[in-house]
C-alpha positions in Angstrom: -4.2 -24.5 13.3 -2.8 -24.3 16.8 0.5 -26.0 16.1 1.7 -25.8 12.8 4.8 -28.1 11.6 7.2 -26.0 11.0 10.1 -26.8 8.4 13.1 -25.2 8.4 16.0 -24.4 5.4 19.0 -22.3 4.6 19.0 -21.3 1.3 22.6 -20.2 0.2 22.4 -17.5 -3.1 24.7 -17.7 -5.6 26.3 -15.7 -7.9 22.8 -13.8 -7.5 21.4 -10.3 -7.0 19.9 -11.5 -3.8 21.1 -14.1 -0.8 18.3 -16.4 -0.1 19.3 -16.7 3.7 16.5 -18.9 5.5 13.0 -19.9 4.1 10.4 -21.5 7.0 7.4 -23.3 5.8 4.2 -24.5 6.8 1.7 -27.2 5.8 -1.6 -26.3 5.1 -4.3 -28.7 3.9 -4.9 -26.5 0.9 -4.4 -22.9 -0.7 -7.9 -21.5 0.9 -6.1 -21.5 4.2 -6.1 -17.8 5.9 -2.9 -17.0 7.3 -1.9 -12.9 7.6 1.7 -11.7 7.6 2.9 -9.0 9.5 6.3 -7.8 9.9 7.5 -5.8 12.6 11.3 -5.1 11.7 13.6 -6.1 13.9 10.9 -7.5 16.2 10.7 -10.4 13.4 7.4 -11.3 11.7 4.1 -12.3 13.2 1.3 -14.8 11.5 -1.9 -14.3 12.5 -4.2 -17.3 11.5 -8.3 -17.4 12.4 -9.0 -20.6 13.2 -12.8 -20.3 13.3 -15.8 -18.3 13.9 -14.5 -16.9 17.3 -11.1 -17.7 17.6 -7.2 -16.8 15.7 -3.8 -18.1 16.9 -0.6 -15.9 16.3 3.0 -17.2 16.2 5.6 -14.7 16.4 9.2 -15.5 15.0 12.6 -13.2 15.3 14.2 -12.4 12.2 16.3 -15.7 12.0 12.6 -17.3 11.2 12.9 -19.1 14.6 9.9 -19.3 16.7 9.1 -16.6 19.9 6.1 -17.8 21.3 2.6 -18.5 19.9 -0.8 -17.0 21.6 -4.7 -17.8 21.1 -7.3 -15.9 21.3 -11.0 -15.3 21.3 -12.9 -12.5 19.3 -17.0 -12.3 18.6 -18.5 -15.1 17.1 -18.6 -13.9 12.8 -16.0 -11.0 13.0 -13.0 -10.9 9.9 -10.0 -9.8 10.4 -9.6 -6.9 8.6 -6.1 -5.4 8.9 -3.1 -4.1 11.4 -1.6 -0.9 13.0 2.0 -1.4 14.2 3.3 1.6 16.1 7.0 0.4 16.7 6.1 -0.9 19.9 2.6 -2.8 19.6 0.2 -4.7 17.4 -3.5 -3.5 17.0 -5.8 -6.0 15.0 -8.8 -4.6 13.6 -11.8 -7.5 13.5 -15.3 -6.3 11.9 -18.0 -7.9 10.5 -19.9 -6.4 7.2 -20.9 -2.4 7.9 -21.2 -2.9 11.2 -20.5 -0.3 13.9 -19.2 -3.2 16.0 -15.0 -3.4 16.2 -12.9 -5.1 18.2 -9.1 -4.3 18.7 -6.7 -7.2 19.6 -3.5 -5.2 20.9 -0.4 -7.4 20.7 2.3 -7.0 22.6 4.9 -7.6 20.6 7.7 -8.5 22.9 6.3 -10.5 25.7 3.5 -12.2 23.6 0.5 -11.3 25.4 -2.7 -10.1 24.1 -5.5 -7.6 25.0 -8.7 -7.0 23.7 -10.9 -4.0 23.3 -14.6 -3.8 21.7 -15.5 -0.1 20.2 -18.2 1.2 18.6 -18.4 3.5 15.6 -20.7 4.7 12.7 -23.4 2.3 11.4 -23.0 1.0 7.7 -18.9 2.3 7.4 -16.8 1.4 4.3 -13.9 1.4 6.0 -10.8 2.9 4.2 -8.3 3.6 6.6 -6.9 2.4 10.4 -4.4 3.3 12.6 -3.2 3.6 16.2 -0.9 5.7 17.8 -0.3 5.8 21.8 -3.8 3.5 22.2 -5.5 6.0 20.0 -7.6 4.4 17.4 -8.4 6.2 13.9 -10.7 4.4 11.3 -11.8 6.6 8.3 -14.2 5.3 5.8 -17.7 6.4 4.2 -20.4 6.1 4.6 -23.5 7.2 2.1 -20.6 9.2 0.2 -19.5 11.2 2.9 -16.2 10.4 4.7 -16.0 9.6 8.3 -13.2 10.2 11.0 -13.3 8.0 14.2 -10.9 8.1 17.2 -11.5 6.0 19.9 -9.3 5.9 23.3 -8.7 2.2 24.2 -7.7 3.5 27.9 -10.8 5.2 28.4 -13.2 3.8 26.1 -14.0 7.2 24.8 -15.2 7.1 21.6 -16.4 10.4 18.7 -16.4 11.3 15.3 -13.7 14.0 14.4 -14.0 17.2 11.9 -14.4 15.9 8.4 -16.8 18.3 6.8 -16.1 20.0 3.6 -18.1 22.0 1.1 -18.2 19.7 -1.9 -16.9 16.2 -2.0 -14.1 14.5 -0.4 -12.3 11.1 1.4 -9.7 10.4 3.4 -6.5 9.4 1.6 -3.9 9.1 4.2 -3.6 8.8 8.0 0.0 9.5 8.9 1.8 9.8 12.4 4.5 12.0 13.0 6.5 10.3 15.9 8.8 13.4 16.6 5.8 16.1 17.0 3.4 13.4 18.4 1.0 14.3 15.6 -1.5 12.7 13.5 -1.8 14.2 10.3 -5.3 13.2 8.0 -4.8 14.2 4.6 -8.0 14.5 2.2 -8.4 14.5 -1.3 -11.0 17.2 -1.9 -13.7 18.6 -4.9 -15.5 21.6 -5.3 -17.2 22.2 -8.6 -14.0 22.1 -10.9 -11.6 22.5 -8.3 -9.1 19.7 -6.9 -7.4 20.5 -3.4 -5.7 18.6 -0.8 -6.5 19.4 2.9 -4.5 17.9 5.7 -5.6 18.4 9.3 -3.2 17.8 12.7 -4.4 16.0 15.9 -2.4 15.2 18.9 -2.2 11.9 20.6 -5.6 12.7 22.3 -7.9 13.3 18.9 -7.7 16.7 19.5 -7.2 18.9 16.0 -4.5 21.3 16.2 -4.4 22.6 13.1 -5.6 22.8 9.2 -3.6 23.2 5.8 -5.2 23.5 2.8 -3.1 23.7 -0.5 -4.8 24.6 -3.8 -3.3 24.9 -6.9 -2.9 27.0 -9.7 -5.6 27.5 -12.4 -6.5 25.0 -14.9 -4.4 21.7 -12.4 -5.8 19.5 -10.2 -4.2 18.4 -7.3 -4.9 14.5 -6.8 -3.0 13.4 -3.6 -0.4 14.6 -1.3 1.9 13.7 1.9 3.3 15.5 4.1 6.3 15.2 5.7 8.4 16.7 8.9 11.4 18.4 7.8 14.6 18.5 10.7 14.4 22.4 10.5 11.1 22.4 11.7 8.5 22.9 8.7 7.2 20.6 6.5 7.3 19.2 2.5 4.1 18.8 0.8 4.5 16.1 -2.1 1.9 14.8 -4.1 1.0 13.9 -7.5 -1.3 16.8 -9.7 -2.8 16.5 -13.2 -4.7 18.8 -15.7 -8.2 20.2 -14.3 -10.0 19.3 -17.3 -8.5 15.7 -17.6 -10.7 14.1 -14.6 -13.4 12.1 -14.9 -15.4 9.9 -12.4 -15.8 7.1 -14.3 -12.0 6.7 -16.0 -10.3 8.2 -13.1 -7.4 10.2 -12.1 -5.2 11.4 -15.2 -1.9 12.2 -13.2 0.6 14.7 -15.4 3.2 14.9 -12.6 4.6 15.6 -9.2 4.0 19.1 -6.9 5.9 20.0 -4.0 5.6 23.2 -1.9 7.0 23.6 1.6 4.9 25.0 4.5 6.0 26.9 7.6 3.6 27.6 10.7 2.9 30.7 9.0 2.6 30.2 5.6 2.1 27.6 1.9 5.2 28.4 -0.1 4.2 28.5 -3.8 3.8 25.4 -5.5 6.6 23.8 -7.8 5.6 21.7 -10.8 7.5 18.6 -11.9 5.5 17.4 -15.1 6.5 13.8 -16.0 7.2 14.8 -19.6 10.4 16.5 -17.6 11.6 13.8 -16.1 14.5 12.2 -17.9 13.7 8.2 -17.1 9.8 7.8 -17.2 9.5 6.6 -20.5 12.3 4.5 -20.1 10.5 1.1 -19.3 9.0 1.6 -23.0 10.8 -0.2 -25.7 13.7 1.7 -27.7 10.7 2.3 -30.6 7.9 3.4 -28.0 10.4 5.9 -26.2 11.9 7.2 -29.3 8.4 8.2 -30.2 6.8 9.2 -27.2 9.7 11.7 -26.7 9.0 13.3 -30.3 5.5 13.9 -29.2 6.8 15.7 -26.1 9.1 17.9 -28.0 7.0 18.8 -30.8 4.4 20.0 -27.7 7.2 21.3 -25.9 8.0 23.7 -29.1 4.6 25.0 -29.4 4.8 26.1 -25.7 2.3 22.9 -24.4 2.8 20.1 -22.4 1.7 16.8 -23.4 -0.9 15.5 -21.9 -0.5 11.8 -20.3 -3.3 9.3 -19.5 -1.2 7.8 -16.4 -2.8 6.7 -13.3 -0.5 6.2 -10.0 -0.7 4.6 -7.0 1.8 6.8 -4.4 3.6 5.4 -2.1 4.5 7.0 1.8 7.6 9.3 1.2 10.2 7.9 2.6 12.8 9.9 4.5 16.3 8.9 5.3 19.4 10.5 6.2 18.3 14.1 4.9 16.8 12.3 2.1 13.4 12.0 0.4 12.5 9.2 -1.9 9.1 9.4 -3.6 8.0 6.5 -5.5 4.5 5.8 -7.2 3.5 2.9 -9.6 1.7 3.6 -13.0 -1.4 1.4 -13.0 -4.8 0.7 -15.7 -7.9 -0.8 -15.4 -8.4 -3.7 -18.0 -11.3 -5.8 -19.4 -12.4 -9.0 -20.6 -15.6 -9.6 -22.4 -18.2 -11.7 -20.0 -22.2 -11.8 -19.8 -21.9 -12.0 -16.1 -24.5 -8.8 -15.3 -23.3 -8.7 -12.2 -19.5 -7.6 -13.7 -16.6 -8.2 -10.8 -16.8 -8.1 -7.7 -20.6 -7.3 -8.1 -22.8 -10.3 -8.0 -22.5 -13.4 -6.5 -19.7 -14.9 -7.5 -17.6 -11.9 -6.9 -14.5 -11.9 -4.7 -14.9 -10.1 -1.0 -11.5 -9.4 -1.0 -9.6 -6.0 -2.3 -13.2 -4.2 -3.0 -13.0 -0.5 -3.6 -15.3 2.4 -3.7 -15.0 4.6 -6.5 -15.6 8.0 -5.1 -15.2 11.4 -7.1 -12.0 9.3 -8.4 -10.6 5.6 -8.8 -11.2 6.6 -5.2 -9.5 4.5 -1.8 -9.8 0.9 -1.6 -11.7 -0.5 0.9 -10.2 -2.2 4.3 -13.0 -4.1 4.9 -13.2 -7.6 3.4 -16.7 -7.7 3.0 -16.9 -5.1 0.7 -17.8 -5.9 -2.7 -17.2 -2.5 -4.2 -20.7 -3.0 -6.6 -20.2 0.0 -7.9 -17.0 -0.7 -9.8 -16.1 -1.8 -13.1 -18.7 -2.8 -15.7 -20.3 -2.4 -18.9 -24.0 -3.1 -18.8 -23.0 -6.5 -18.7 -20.7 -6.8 -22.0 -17.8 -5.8 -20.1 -16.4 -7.7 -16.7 -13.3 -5.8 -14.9 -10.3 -8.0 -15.0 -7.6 -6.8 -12.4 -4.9 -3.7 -12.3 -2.4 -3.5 -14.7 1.2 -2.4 -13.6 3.6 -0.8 -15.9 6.5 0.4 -14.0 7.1 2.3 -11.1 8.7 5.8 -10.8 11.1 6.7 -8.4 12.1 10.6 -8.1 14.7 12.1 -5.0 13.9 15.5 -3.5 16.2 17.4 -1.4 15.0 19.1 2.3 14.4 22.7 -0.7 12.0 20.8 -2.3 13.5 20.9 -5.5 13.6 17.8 -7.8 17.1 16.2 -7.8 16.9 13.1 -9.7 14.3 10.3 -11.1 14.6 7.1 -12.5 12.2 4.0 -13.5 11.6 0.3 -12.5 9.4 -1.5 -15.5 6.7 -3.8 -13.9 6.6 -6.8 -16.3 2.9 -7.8 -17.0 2.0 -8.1 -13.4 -2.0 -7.4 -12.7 -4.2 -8.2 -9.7 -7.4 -7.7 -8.9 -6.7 -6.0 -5.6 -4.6 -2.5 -6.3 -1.8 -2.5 -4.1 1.5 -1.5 -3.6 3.5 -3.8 -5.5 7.4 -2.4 -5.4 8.9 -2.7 -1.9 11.8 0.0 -1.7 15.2 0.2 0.8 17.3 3.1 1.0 20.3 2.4 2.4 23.4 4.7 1.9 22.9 6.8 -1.3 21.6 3.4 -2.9 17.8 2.4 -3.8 16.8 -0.5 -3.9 13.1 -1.4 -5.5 12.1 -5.5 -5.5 8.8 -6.8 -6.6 7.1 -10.4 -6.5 5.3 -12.4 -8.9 4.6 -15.8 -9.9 6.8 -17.3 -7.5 9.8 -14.9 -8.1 11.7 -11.5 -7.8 12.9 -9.0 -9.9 14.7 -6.1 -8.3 16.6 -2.9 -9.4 19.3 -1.3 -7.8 20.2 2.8 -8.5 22.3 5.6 -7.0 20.3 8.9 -8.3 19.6 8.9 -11.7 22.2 6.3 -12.5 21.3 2.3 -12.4 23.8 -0.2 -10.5 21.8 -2.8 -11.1 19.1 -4.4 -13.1 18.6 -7.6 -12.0 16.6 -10.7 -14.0 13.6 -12.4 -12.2 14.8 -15.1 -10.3 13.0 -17.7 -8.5 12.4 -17.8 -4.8 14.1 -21.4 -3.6 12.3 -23.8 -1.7 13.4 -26.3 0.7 14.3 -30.0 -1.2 16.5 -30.4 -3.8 13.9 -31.9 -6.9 11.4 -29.9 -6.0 8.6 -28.5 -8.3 6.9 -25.3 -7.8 3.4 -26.0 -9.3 0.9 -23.6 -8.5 1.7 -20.0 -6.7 -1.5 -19.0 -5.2 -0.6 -15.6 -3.9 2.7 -14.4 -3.5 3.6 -11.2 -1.7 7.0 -8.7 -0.6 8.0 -6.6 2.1 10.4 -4.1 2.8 11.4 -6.4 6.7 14.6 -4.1 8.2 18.2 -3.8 7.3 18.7 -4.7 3.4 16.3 -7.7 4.4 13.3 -8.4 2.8 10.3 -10.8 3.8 8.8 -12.8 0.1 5.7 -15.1 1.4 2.8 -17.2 0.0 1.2 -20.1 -0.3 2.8 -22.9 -3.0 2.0 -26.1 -4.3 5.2 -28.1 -4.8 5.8 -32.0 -6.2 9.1 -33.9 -5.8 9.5 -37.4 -6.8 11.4 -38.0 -3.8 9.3 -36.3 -1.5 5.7 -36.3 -3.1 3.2 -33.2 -2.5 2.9 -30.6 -0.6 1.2 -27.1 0.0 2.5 -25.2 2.1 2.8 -21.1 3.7 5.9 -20.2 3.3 8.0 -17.3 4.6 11.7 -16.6 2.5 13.9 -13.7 4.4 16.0 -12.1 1.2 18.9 -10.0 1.2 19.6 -7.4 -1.4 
């Protein structure tokens, strides 16, 4: 698709939550086309398409949807895309083909529209997990037989080794992170030895280099499950991150998370940890009918009176912090596992018939989820062949503020309604702006969003449908359907759509709606 028709609309909101101000769409023969968005704020949005075996075409458009310039290109015949790195300034493309030790890197340059390609090598037979790039420095974490591996690669040089990612019992890598202010890259692994759950984050500069190691345990009988860490303006740093009870994980059912740590660290120092047990918080039930709450919070105060804490069977899926203005917003989405009865032997994902797509590996935990599309993730979800895994579950998301103390200032909740996928994912897209939250999720073809200043709600909006171009027209099949926070109080909804209009007849189409909240 070097030329795509390109159809343009403004979509005036009305007496909604959300202005609607441009939608562009494209025609594509059907819903199996392959076309990858990927926003770059106020740069606009680019749309990377591979157009066969050894080729891809990207157009890049400015934030009023109107086209930049458009680019092909040429990769090795059989690599995927896999996924993108932007640093604020560039593009990098990551293209690999099934546990190969064969990458290339397509770095875009966003402004002028030129392209630049790099081939690397790395570890043979690597699950890939995680990428990033930071000043032409390329990281790629994954696994391989287990054990996780740490790559960083110098597209300038070509230099290429594996970084320090031993440990004494089992671990992964959960988060690469840069800090643009200290020109650091911090790794952050999830950790296991014997009983005991700890997060580990290790520094590098620019150049792969490690300057330094935190290690944050907790107290007896928790388990601490994730973590970020983030740059504080005086200097030291906020370790957040989810915990649960010790004696609640398992590797087959996952995670149990009871609640939020945070602990602040100094060059010197780990300040003692502070414990924020979701039984505390006064919205997290909230997305539960009146009946469900009432009860739920009866169980936690008859605990609470015995001097226990109930104990919650939640999973979550946290988020990046994100920081603002002095201000921290953490926000994680409750998330289970569900089933459907099926003689399929191979359950999902595992066989033959099992999508590429969205594959994790399970590790000590629900574990990371796997960057390379190739990965089946064979080891997942099934029941000797009575049971076949049938997508995530969301419930609702929590969102909690934290001042630069580290102390727990306010929480609230956004219910998910019946939304699952087979791919876990970040679902909720979140803009702080001013002292107000906003958290806006997609499915089926439309939004639902939820506005809040601290523990207080301004708004809790309805779904509402994402408009389309013709007056009479029909929205009849919503393939995929996806959100992202794009810059300002915009947001970027896109997907592919199969529409009828009597006037106009059928169509499917890509299409790309810029919403304002």
């Amino acid at each position: 698709m070097r030329s795509p028709l390109i159809v343009l609309a403004l979509v005036l909101g009305s007496f909604t939550l959300f202005a609607q101000q441009k939608r562009l769409e494209i025609p594509i023969p059907s819903s199996t086309a392959n076309i990858f968005t990927i926003p770059v704020g106020q740069e606009g949005v680019m749309l990377l398409t591979q157009t066969g075996r050894n080729s891809y075409h990207i157009d890049r458009f400015d934030t009023n949807l109107d086209r930049s310039w458009s680019v092909d290109g040429t990769i090795t015949d059989g690599l995927e895309y896999v996924t993108y790195s932007y640093d604020g300034k560039n593009v990098y493309l990551l293209f690999s083909r099934n546990k190969s030790n064969v990458y290339e890197i397509i770095k875009v340059y966003v402004g002028p529209g030129f392209t630049e390609k790099f081939e690397i090598h790395s570890v043979d037979k690597m699950e890939i997990s995680q990428f990033k790039a930071f000043h032409d420095g390329i990281y790629i974490a994954g696994v391989v037989r287990e054990q996780p591996i740490l790559s960083y690669t110098n597209l300038q040089t070509r230099q290429n080794r594996l970084l320090n990612a031993s440990f004494k019992g089992q671990a992964e890598v959960q988060t690469i992170d840069v800090d643009s202010v200290t020109n650091r890259v911090n790794v952050t692994y999830a950790v296991r030895k014997n009983r005991e759950y700890s997060i580990v984050v290790k520094s590098f500069d620019d150049a792969g280099k490690q300057l330094s190691e935190i290690v944050v345990t907790p107290d007896e009988d928790y388990a601490l499950l994730d973590g970020r860490l983030s740059p504080l303006a005086d200097g030291t740093n906020l370790m957040i991150g989810t915990y649960g009870f010790r004696n609640m994980q398992s590797q087959t059912k996952g995670r149990m998370v009871q609640g939020i740590y945070i602990c602040k660290v100094t060059d010197n120092e780990i300040l003692p940890l502070k414990y924020y047990s979701f039984t505390d918080f006064k919205n997290f039930f909230s997305y539960l009918s009146p009946r469900d709450q009432e009860r739920r919070e009866r169980q936690v105060q008859r605990k609470k009176e015995k001097g226990s804490d109930l104990k919650l069977n939640t999973q979550l899926l946290l988020h990046d912090l994100i920081q603002k203005d002095g201000q921290l917003i953490l926000v994680a989405e409750a998330f289970q596992a569900t089933f459907r009865n099926n003689g399929n032997p191979w359950g999902y994902g595992g066989g033959p018939w099992g999508s590429p797509m969205g594959g994790f590996y399970p590790g000590w935990g629900w574990g990371m989820y796997s960057l390379n599309p190739f990965y089946f993730g064979n080891r997942g979800f099934y029941n000797n062949g009575s049971q076949m895994f049938d997508g995530w579950q969301y419930t609702h998301a929590v969102v909690a503020g934290i001042n630069q103390q580290g102390a727990l200032v306010w929480d609230n909740s956004f219910e998910i309604d019946k939304v699952k996928t087979l791919s876990l994912k970040e679902k909720v897209k979140v803009n702080l702006q001013n002292d107000q939250v906003t958290l806006v999720y997609s499915d089926k073809g439309s939004l639902r969003s939820k506005s809040i200043k601290g523990g207080m709600v301004l708004e809790d909006g309805t779904a509402q449908a994402i408009a389309t171009n013709n007056n009479g027209d029909r929205v009849r099949r919503n393939s995929t359907d996806n959100l992202d926070y794009w810059y300002d109080n915009y947001f970027l909804a896109w997907g592919f759509q199969r529409i009828t209009n009597d006037a106009e007849g059928r169509r499917n189409v890509f299409y790309l709606n810029k919403v304002a909240y």
